[in-house]
N, C-alpha and C positions, 0 to 999 in steps of 0.2 A: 396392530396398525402397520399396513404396508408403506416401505420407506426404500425412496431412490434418490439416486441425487445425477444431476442433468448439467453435460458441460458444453462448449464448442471445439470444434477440433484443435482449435491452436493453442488452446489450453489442458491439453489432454492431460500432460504431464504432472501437473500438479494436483490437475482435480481426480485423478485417479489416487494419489499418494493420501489425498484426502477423504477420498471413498473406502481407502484400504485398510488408512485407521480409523472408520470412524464404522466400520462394516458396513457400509453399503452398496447395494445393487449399482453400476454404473452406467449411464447411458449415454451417447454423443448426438446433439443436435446436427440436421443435416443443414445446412445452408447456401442457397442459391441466389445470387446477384444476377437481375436482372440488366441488361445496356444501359440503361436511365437510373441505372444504382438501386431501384429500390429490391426487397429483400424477399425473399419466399423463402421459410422454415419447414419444416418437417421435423417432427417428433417421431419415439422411437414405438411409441403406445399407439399402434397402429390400430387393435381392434376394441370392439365395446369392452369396458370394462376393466382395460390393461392399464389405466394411470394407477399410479400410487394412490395410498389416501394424504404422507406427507413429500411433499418435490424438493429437493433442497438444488437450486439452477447458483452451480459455482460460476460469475463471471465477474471477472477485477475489471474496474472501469475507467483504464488509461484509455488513452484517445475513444473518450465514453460517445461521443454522437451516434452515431449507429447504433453502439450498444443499448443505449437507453431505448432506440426504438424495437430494438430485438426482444428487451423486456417485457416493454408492453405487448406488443405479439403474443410473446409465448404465455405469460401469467394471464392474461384474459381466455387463450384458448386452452389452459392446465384449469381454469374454474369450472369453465363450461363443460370439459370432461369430468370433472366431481373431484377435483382435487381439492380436500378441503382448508389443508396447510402448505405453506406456500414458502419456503426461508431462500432468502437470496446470502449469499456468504460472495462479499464483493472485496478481493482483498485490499484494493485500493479504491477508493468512492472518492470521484469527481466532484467538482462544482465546490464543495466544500469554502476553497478561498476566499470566495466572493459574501463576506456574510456582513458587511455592510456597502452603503453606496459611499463610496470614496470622492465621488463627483455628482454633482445632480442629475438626475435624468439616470442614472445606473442600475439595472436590473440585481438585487439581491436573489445570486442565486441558489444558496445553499436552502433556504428554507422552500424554495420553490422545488428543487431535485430532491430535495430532503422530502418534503408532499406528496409530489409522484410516487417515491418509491413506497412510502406509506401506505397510500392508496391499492399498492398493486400487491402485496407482501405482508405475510403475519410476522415476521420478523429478520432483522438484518444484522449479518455479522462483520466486520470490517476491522480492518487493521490500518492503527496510526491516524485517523484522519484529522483532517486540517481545519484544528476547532481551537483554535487560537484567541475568538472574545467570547465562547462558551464554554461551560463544565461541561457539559453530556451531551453525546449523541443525542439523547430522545428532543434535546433541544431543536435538533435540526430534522430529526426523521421521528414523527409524534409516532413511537411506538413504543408498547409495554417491552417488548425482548429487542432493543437496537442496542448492537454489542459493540464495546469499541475497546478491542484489541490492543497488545503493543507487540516489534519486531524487538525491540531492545535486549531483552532479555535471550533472544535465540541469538541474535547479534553477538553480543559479550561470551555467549559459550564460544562461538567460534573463534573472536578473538583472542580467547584465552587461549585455543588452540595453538592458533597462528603465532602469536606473540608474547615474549615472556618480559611481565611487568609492565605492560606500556602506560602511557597516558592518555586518557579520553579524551576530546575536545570537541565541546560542540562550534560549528562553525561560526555561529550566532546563538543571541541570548536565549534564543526561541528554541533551540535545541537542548534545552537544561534539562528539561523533563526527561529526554532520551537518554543523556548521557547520566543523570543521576538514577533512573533505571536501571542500566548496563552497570553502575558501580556497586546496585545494592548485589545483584548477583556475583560480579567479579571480584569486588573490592578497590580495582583499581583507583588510581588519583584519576579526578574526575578535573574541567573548568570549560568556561567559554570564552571564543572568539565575541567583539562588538560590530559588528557590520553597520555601515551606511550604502544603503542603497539611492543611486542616481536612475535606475534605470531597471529593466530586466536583464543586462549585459553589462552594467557601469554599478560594480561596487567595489566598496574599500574594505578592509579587515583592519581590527587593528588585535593584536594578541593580548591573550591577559596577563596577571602580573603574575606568571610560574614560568620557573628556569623550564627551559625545553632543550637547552642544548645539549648534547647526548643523547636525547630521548627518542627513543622507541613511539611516536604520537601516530595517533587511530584518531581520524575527523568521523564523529558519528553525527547521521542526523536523520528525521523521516524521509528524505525525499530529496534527489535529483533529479535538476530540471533542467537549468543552461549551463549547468558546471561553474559558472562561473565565481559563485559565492567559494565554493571548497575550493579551485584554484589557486585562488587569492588569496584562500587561509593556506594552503600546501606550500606557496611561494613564501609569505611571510615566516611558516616555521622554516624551512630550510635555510631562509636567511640569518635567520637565528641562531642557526647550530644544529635543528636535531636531527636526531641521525638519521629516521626517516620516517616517511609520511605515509600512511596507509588512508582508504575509506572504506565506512562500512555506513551502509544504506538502510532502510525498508523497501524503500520503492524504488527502482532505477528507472525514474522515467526517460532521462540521457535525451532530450528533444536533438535535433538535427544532429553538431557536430561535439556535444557535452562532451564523452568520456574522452575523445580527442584532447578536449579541455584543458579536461583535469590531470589529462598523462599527463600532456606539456610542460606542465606545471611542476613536475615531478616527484606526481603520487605513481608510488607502488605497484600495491596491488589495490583491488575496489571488488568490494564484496559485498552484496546484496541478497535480501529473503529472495524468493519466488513468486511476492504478492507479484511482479508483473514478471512476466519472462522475459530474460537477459540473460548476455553471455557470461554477464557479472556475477547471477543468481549462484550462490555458496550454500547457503542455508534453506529448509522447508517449515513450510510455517503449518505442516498439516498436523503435527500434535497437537501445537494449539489452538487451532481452529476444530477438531475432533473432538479437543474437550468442551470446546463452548456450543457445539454442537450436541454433545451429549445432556450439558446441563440445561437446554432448554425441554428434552423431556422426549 
């Protein structure tokens, strides 16, 4: 069975490290913006008979609107050429948050993006997503192989690197799963920050009950967005005593003026996988995307 796997040029970087170990043929979408925005592709299986039989199309879907329509483009015209398996490997998958209506009238849209991708896709690989009143992926994207990833563990090697002894702290409660991850491989003392949220930009931290003064502390969590949650945990341990403040990410999504933020605040250094490309990006998440690549066959 013939096997390629298919990226966009701004992501070259990664989806090559990902084609490298996982052995596969690499090809680059060509893509053209029309004045009215909309999108013209080109594929690299120009004549009869050049698609693969499996397409593995690497695209992480931070600021997904576009992308989502890129998908649908390309996985309708890879059928119609005879591609018969189809795996999307999205290192970051959108929508996800939204997986109840919080207010009436609210679009749920994890199970509706979660649908789409179903429909277009024999199976979906993904790292960290934001499945917070779910157990499983296949909850939100009905498929037999929807793989859902952790950064954690690539996280915690590097930290080990970086840092000798430190403490993990997830920002919020919601970050347990991450930092109890990162402790099973490290060892490190693990705990979480309590957040209340007022706002997308209006929250409070409160620390939990471990000495930090002197301490070496690492904020780990999936995902930054307006900085402002790890800010406000960065400021509370400094006030505290320790000695200093690091973060370590999955996704750096950093919207407008975030890692600005979170300097200010006076974290460190900030280091993030490669699910989305940043200047923060430390770690590659193509091993373990290679293996679960591998064990779908």
């Amino acid at each position: 069975m013939t096997r390629a796997l298919l990226h966009f040029q701004d992501e070259m970087a990664p989806a090559r490290r990902l084609a490298q170990a996982a052995g596969l043929a690499v090809h680059a979408v060509e893509c053209h913006r029309f004045p009215d925005e909309e999108l013209k592709l080109r594929l690299p299986f120009a004549e009869a008979g050049a698609f693969p039989e499996t397409l593995v199309l690497y695209r992480s879907l931070d600021r997904p609107n576009d992308k989502l329509v890129e998908l649908l483009l390309l996985a309708r015209h890879a059928r119609q050429h005879g591609v018969t398996r189809l795996v999307l490997v999205a290192p970051y998958l959108a929508y996800m948050r939204q997986d109840i209506a919080f207010h009436p009238g609210e679009i749920v849209s994890q199970t509706i993006v979660g649908g789409f991708l179903a429909e277009l896709f024999d199976a979906v690989i993904t790292v960290d997503p934001h499945l917070h009143r779910i157990e499983r992926l296949d909850q939100a994207i009905p498929l037999e192989h929807a793989v859902a990833l952790s950064g954690a563990p690539r996280l915690a090697e590097l930290v080990a690197e970086k840092r000798h002894d430190p403490l993990l702290l997830g920002p919020d409660e919601e970050a347990l799963q991450w930092v109890r991850q990162a402790a099973e491989v490290s060892g490190f003392d693990v705990g979480t920050c309590r957040k209340t949220r007022n706002g997308d930009r209006n929250v409070r931290v409160e620390l939990p009950d471990i000495e930090v003064a002197g301490r070496q502390v690492v904020l780990m969590d999936d995902v930054a967005s307006s900085g402002h949650t790890l800010a406000r945990a960065a400021e509370a341990l400094l006030d505290a005593g320790a000695a200093s403040v690091d973060v370590a990410i999955t996704h750096a999504l950093f919207a407008g003026d975030a890692l600005a933020v979170i300097q200010a605040a006076g974290v460190g250094e900030v280091w993030s996988t490669d699910c989305i490309a940043h200047q923060s990006n430390a770690t590659a998440m193509a091993p373990v995307l290679a293996e679960a690549l591998a064990a779908l066959g």
